[in-house]
C-alpha positions in Angstrom: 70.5 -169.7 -61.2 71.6 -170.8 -57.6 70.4 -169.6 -54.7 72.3 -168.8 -51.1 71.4 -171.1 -48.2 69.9 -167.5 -46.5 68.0 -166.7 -49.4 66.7 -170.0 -49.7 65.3 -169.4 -46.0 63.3 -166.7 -47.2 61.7 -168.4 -50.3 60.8 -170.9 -47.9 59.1 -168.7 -45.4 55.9 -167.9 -47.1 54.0 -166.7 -44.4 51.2 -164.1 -44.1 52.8 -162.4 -41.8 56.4 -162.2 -42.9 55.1 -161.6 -46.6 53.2 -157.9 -45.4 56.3 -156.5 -43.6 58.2 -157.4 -47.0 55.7 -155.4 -48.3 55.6 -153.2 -46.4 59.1 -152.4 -46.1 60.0 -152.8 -49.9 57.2 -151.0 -51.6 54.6 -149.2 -49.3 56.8 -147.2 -47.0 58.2 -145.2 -49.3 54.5 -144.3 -49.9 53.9 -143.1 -47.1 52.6 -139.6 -47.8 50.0 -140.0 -50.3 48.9 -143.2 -48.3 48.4 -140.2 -45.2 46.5 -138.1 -47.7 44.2 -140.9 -49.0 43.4 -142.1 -45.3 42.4 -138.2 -44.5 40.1 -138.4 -47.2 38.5 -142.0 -46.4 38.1 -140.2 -42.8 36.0 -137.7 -44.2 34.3 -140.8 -46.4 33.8 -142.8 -43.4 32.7 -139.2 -41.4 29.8 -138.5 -43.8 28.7 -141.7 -43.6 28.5 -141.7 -40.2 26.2 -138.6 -40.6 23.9 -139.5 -42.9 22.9 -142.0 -40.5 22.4 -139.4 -37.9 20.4 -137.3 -40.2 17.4 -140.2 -40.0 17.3 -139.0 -36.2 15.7 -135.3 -37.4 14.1 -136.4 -40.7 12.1 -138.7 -38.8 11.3 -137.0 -35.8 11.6 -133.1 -36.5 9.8 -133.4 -40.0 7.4 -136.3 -40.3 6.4 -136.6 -36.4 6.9 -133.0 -36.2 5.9 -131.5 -39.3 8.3 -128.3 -38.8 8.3 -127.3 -42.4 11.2 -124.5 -41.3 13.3 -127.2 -40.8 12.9 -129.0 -44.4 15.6 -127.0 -46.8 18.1 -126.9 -44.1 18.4 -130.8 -43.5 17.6 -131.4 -47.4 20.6 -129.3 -47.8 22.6 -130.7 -45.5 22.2 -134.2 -47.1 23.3 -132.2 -50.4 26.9 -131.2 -48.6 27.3 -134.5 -47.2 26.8 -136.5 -50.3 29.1 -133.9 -51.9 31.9 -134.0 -48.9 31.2 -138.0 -49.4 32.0 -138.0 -53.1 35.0 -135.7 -53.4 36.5 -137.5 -50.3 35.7 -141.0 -52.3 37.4 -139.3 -55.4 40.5 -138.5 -53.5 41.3 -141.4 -51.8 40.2 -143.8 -54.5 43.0 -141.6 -57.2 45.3 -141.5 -54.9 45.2 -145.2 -54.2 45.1 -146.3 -57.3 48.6 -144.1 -58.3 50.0 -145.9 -55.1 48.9 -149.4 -57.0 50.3 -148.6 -60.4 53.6 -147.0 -59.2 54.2 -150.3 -57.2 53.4 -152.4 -60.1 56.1 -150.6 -62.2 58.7 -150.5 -59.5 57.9 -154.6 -59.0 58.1 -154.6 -63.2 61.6 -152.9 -63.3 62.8 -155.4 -60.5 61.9 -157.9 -62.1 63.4 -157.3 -65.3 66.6 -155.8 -64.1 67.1 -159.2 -61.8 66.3 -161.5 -64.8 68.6 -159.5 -66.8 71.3 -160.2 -64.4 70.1 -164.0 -63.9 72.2 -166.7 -65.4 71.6 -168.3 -69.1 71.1 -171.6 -67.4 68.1 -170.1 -65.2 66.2 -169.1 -68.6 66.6 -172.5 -70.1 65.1 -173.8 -66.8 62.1 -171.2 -67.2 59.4 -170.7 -69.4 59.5 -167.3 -71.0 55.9 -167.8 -71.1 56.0 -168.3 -67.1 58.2 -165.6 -66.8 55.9 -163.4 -68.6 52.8 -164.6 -66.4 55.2 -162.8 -63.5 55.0 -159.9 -64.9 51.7 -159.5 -65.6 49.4 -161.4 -63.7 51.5 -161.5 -60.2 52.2 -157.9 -60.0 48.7 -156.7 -61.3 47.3 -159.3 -58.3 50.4 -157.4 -56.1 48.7 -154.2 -56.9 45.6 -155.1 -56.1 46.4 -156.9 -52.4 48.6 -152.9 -51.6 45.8 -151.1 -52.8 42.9 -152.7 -52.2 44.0 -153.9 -48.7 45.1 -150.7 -47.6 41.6 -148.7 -49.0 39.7 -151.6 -47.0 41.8 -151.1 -43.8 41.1 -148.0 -44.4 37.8 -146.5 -45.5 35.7 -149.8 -44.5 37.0 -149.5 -41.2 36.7 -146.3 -40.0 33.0 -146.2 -42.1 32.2 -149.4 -39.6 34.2 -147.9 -36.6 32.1 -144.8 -36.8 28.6 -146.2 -37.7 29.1 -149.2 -34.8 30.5 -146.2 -32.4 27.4 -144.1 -32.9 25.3 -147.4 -32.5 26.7 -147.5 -29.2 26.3 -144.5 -28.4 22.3 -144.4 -29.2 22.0 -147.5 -27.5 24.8 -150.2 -26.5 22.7 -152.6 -25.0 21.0 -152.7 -28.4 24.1 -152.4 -30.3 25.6 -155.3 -28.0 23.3 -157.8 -29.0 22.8 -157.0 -32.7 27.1 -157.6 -33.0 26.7 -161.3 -30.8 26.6 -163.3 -33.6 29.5 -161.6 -35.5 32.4 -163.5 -33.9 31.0 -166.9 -35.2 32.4 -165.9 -38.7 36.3 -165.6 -37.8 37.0 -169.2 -38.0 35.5 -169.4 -41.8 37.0 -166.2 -42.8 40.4 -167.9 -42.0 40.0 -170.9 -43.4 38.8 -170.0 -46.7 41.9 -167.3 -46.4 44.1 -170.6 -46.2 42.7 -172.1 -49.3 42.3 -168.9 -51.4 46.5 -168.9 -50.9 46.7 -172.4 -52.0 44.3 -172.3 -55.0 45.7 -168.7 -56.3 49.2 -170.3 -56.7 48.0 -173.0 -58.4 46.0 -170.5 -60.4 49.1 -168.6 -61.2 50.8 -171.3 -62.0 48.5 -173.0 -64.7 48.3 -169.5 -66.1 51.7 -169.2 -66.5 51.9 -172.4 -68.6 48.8 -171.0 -70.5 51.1 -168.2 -71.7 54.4 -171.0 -72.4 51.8 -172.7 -75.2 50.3 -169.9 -76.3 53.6 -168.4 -77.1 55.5 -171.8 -78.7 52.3 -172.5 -80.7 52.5 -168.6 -82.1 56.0 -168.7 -82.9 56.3 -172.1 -84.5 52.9 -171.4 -86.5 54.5 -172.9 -89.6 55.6 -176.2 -88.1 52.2 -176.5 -86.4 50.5 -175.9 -89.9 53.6 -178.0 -91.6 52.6 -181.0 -89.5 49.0 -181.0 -89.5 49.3 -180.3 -86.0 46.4 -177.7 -85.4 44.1 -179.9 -83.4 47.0 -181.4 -81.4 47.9 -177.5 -80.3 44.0 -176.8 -79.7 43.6 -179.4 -77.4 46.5 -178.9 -75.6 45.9 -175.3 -75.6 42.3 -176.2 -74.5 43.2 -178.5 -71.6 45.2 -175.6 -70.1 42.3 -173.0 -70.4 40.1 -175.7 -68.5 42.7 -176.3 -65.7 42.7 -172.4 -65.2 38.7 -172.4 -65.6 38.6 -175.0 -62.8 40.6 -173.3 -60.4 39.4 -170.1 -61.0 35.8 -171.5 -60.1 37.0 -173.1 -57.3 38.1 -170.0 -55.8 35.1 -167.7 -56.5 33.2 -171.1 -54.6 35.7 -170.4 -51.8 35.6 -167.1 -51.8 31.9 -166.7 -52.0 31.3 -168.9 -49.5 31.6 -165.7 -46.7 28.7 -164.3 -48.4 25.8 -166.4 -47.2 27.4 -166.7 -44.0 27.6 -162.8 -43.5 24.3 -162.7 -44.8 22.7 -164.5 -42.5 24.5 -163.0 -39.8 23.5 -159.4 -41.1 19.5 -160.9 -41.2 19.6 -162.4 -37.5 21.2 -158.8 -36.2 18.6 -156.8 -38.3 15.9 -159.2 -36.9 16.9 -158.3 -33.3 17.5 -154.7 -33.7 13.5 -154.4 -35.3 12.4 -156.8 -32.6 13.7 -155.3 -29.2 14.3 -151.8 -30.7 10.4 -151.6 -32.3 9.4 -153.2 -29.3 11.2 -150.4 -27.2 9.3 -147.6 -29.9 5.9 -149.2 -29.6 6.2 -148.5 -25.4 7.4 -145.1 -26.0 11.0 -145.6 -24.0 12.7 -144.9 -27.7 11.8 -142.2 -29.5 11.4 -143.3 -33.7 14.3 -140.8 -34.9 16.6 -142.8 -32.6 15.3 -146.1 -33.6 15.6 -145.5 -37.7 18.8 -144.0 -37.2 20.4 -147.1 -35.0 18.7 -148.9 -37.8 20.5 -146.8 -40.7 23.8 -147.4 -39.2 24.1 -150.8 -38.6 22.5 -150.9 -42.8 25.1 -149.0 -43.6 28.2 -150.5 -41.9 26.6 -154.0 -42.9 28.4 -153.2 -46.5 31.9 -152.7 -45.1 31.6 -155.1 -42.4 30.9 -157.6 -45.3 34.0 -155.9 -47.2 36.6 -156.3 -44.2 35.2 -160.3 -43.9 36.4 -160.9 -47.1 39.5 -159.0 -46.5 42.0 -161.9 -45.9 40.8 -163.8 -48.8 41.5 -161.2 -51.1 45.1 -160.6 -49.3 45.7 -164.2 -49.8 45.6 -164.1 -53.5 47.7 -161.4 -53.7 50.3 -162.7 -51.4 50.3 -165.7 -53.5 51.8 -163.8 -56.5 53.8 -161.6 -53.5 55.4 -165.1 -52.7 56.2 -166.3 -56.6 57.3 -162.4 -57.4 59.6 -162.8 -54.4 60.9 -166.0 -55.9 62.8 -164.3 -58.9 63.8 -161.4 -56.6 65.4 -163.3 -53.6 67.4 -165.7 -56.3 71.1 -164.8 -56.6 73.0 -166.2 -60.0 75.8 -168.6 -59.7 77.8 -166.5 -62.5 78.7 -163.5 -60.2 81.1 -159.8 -60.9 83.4 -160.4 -58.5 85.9 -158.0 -59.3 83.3 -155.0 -61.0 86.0 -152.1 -60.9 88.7 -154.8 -62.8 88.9 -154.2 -66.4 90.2 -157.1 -68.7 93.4 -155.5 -70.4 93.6 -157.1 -73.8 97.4 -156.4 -74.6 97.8 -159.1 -77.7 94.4 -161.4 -77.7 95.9 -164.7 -76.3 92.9 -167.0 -75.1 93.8 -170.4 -73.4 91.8 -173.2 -71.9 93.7 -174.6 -68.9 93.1 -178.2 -67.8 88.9 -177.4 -68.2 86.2 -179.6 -66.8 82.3 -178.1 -67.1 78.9 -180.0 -66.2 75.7 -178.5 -66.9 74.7 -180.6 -63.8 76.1 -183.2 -61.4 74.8 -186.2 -63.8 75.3 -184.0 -67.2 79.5 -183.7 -68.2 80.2 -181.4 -71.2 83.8 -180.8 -71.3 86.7 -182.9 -69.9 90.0 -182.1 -69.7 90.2 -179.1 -72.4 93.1 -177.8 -72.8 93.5 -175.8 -76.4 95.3 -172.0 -76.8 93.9 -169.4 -79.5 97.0 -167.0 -80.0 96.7 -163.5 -80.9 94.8 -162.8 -84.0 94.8 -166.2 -84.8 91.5 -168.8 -85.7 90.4 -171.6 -83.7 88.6 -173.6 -85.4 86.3 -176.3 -83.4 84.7 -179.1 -85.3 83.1 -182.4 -84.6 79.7 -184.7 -84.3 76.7 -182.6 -82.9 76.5 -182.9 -79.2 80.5 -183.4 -78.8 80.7 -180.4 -76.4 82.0 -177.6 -79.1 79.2 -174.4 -78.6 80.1 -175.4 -74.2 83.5 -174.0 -75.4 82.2 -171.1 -77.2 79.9 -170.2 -74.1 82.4 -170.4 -71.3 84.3 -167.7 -73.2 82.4 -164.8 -72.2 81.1 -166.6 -69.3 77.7 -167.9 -70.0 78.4 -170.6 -67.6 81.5 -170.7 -65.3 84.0 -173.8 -65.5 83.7 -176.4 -62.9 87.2 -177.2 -62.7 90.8 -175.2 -64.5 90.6 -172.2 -65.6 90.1 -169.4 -69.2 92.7 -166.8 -69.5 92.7 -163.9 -71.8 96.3 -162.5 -71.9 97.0 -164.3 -68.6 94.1 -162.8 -67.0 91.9 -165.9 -65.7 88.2 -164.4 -66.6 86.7 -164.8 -63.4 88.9 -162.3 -61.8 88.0 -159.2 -64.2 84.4 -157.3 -64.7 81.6 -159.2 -66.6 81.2 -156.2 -68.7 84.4 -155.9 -69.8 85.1 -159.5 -71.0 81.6 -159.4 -72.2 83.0 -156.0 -74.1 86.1 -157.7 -75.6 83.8 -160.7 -77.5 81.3 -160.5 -80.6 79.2 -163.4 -81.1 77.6 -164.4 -84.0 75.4 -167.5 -83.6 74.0 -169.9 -86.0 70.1 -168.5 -83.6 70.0 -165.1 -85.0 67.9 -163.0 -82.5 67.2 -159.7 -83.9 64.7 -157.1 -82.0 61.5 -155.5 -83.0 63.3 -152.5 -84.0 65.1 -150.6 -86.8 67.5 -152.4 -88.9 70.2 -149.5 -88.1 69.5 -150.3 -84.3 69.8 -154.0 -84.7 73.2 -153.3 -86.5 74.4 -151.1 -83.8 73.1 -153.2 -81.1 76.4 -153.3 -79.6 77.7 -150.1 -79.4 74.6 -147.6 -79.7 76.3 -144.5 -80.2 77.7 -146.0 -83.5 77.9 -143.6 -86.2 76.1 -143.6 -89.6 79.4 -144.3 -91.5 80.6 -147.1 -89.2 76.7 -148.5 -89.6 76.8 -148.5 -93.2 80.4 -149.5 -93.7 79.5 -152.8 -91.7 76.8 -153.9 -93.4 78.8 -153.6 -96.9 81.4 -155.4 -95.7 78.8 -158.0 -94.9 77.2 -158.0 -98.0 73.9 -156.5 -96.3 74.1 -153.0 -97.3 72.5 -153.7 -101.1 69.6 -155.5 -99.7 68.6 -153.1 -96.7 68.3 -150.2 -99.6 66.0 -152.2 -101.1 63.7 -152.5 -98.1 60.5 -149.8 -97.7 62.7 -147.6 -95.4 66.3 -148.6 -95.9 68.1 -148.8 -92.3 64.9 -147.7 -90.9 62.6 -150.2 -91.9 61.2 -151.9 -88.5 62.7 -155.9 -88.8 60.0 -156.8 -87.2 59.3 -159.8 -84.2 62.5 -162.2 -84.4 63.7 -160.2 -87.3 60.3 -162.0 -88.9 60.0 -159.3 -92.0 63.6 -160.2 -93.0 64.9 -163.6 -94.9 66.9 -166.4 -92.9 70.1 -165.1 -94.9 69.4 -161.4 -94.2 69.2 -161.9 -90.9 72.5 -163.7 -90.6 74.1 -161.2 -92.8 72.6 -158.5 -90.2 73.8 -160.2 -87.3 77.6 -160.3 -89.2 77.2 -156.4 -89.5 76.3 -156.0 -85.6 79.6 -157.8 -84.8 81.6 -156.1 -87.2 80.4 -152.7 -85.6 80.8 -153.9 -81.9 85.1 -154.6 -83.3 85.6 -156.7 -80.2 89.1 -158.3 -80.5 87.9 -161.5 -79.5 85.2 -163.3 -82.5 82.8 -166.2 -81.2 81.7 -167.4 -84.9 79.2 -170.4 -84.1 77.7 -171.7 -87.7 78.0 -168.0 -88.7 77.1 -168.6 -92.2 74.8 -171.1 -92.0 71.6 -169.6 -93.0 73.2 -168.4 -96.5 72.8 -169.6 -100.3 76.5 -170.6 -101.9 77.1 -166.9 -103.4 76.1 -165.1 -100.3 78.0 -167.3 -98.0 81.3 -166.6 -100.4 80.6 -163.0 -100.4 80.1 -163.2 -96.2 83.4 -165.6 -95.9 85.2 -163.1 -97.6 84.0 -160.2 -95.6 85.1 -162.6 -92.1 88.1 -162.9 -93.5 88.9 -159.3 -93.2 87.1 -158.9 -90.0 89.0 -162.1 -88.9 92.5 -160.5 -89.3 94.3 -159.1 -86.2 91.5 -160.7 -84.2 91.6 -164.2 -81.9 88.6 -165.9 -83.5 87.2 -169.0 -82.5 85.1 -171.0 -85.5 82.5 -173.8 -85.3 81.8 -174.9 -88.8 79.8 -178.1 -89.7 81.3 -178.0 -93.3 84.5 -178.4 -93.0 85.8 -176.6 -96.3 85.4 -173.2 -94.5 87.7 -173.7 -91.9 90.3 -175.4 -93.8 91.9 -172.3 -93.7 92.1 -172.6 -89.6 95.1 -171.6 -87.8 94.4 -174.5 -85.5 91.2 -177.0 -85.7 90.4 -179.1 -82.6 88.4 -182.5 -83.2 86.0 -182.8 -80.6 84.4 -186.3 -79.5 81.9 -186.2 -76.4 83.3 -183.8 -74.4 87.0 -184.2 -75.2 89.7 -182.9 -77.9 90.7 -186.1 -79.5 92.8 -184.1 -82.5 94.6 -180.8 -83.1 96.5 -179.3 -85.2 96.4 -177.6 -88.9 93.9 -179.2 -91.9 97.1 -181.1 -93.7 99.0 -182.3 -90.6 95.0 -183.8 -89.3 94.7 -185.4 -93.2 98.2 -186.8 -92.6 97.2 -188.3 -89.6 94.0 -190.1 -91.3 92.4 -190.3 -88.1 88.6 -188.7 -87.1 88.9 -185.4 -89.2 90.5 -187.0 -92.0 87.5 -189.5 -92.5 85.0 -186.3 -92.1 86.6 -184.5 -94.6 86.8 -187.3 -97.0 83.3 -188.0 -96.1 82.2 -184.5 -96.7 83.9 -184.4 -99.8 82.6 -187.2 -101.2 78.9 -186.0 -100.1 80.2 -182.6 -101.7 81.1 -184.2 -105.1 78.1 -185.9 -105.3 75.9 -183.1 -105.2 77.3 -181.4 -107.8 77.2 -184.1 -110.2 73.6 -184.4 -109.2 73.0 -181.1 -110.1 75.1 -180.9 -113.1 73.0 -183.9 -114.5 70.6 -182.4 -117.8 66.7 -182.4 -117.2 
């Protein structure tokens, strides 16, 4: 996956404030309305805050200097309403919040899939799916928390301080003056340690992604671990990455908690001040003590928010860390583009050709040079050689897994770049020597590509590839769940599966890459057979390691790093005794020996 220069731009520009208007602009504004709602209620949250300070004022004065015992149910009751007004206000806002939060996290989620899904095969053999899954998960939960949790702070703590400094003010700014002095001392620190709360979080992120990458290779490939005695080499690798993600994790709480003892301190020296000049003040008689223990409720009570909003930007920096690496997935545009969407491929005969075609994985990586081969109409292509010698490049530029880097691919004359992805993508049915089947049913694995199938064309696919005896036999026939990877199903029944799921799809175009390479002899006859008769009427391109299956090969291309160095039918390449001859013969000989080796008595 490439990205465009302007794109690149953005990735680049990871700045505070650029990353809140993105934001802002992609996910909060469209909510607006409950956002409204929830800051009404954190009014009325930050409102009877503000009056339960104000309630010291008569408490103190009207009842204990006072002793007006008239007065004792109706301010007990109104501490009642407030603390009620306080908690259904808290309710409110703190819901409605938390449904903003978790419908941005799902809108991020589908984003993110529905991008990757569109991404380019390259990109996810350049990506972890381990790393990919951390981006899910961890970065949009931190994105929820950097909306929500930003927004109620902004929000509730600071109208709560707003009002409870205000009303300090109010009673007495001279006071309230010097009790807030020392505040401004802790805006340099709360910067910096937002600056390095960024920077550690995305290498938090990071390390956590690569925590999910081992944990998922070590699950899957359990039995090689065990195999190779390996299970200490896995643990301490596994280990190493849990300590790296300890570390930095520690270092951040140290970075982040380093606000506290300077707030505290802060909060001491102002509480110090306010009993010193304000009890001074009491003790002459110029302040009365309702006023004083009121001032000196307030600034207790905003002390919790003001100590809230100080931590503020570190919190907003770990989130925008994850903002920044969520951002990197959606900004990234794939090199393999729909051009031409509304253009359908016309498949009037089936003719594929290959057209003077160069492809490179990279600059310093060449795969294919100079190809130039033609699959007629329901003929088969067969395309055989050493590993590595560029065949399965051919079979992927077909329905455009990669583009070509230089000629061109037509189908019927149409050059594959100029029609819709889905439509080429419609007109092929691959069947790869990786069988990936889904955590599903095996009907839905069979059907996988066309899922309004019917029963009949279900069944009817997996006889004719030998599958439909065996599936019987499982717990729920076609329903039983395959499991993970297809992991409750043998190697063979899961290529026999995969057979019936192209059979079904009856795209005229067949991509057949080591099709029957997980079967024993008899079920690989039985499967041949069945290809055969799918084969017929259809352009079908063959990579076989065993060269007695594709002896049968319209045309057989001999492939040598990167190039076609022979074509042309099985006897005219054994009458030319050059590369495929000496393979066969080499094959054959392996072939014979085998069989006396097993013929041999006990």
């Amino acid at each position: 996956m490439s990205s465009t220069k302007s794109n690149k731009m953005k990735l680049g520009d990871a700045s505070t404030q650029f990353l809140i208007k993105r934001l802002f602009r992609d996910y909060v504004s469209g909510q607006l309305v409950k956002i409204a709602f929830s800051l009404v209620a954190m009014a009325f949250v930050a409102g009877s805050t503000v009056m339960l300070a104000k309630q010291m004022e008569p408490i103190i004065n009207d009842i204990f200097l006072k002793r007006e015992e008239e007065l004792l149910l109706p301010i007990a009751l109104g501490v009642v309403g407030i603390f009620f007004v306080k908690g259904a206000a808290t309710y409110a806002q703190s819901m409605l919040m938390q449904h903003v939060g978790l419908e941005i996290i799902a809108t991020i989620q589908e984003q993110l899939f529905k991008k990757l899904m569109r991404a380019d095969l390259a990109y996810f053999h350049e990506e972890s799916p381990g790393n990919l899954v951390s981006r899910f998960m961890n970065d949009a939960n931190m994105l929820k928390g950097v909306v929500s949790n930003t927004l109620t702070s902004i929000g509730k703590d600071t109208l709560t301080a707003v009002g409870l400094i205000g009303m300090m003010f109010y009673q007495d700014w001279l006071l309230a003056s010097i009790a807030f002095a020392a505040f401004p001392t802790a805006i340099l620190p709360i910067a910096k340690t937002g600056r390095r709360i960024r920077k550690v979080s995305t290498n938090t992120q990071e390390s956590m992604g690569l925590l999910t990458t081992r944990l998922d290779e070590a699950f899957q490939g359990i039995r090689h671990v065990k195999a190779y005695n390996m299970e200490n080499h896995e643990t301490k690798r596994v280990s190493e990455t849990i300590l790296t993600v300890l570390r930095l994790n520690l270092k951040a709480a140290r970075t982040s908690s380093i606000l506290s003892p300077i707030m505290e301190t802060l909060g001491g020296i102002a509480i110090a001040i306010v009993i010193l000049y304000g009890g001074n003040e009491v003790i002459q008689g110029t302040k009365d003590p309702g006023s004083f223990f009121a001032f000196i409720t307030a600034l207790l009570l905003a002390y919790e928010p003001i100590k809230k909003l100080s931590k503020l930007n570190a919190n907003m920096q770990t989130g925008l860390a994850a903002a920044h690496r969520v951002y990197s997935i959606l900004d990234s545009e794939p090199s393999i583009k729909d051009v031409a969407e509304d253009k359908e491929l016309k498949i009037t005969k089936g003719d594929v050709v290959f057209d003077n075609v160069y492809f490179n994985y990279d600059e310093n990586t060449p795969a294919l040079e100079a190809i130039n081969l033609t699959a007629k109409a329901g003929k088969t292509v067969a395309l055989v050689g050493a590993s590595g010698a560029g065949k399965t490049s051919i079979l992927n530029l077909i329905p455009r897994f990669y583009d070509v880097t230089k000629g061109k691919i037509t189908f019927d004359g149409q050059d594959i770049r100029d029609v819709s992805l889905r439509s080429l993508r419609q007109a092929t049915a691959l069947v790869s020597q990786e069988i990936q089947l889904f955590d599903d049913t095996v009907r839905a694995n069979i059907a996988y590509g066309k899922p309004d199938a019917s029963d009949e064309e279900i069944i009817a696919a997996a006889k004719n590839a030998h599958a439909h005896d065996f599936i019987l036999s499982l717990p729920d026939g076609y329903d039983t769940q395959v499991g993970p990877r297809g992991s409750r199903l043998s190697g063979g029944q899961r290529q026999r599966v995969a057979i019936a799921r192209a059979m079904v799809k009856n795209a005229p175009v067949l991509l057949l890459d080591e099709a029957t390479s997980a079967l024993d002899t008899e079920s690989e006859r039985h499967v041949q057979t069945a290809l055969n008769t799918l084969m017929k009427g259809r352009t079908t391109f063959v990579i076989a390691h065993r060269l007695s299956t594709v002896i049968d090969a319209d045309m057989i291309y001999v492939m040598d790093k990167g190039k076609i160095i022979e074509e042309g039918t099985h006897s005219q390449l054994l009458e030319k005794s050059g590369t495929y001859a000496k393979l066969y013969a080499l094959q054959f000989a392996e072939e014979a020996q085998t069989n006396d080796d097993v013929s041999l008595p006990a």
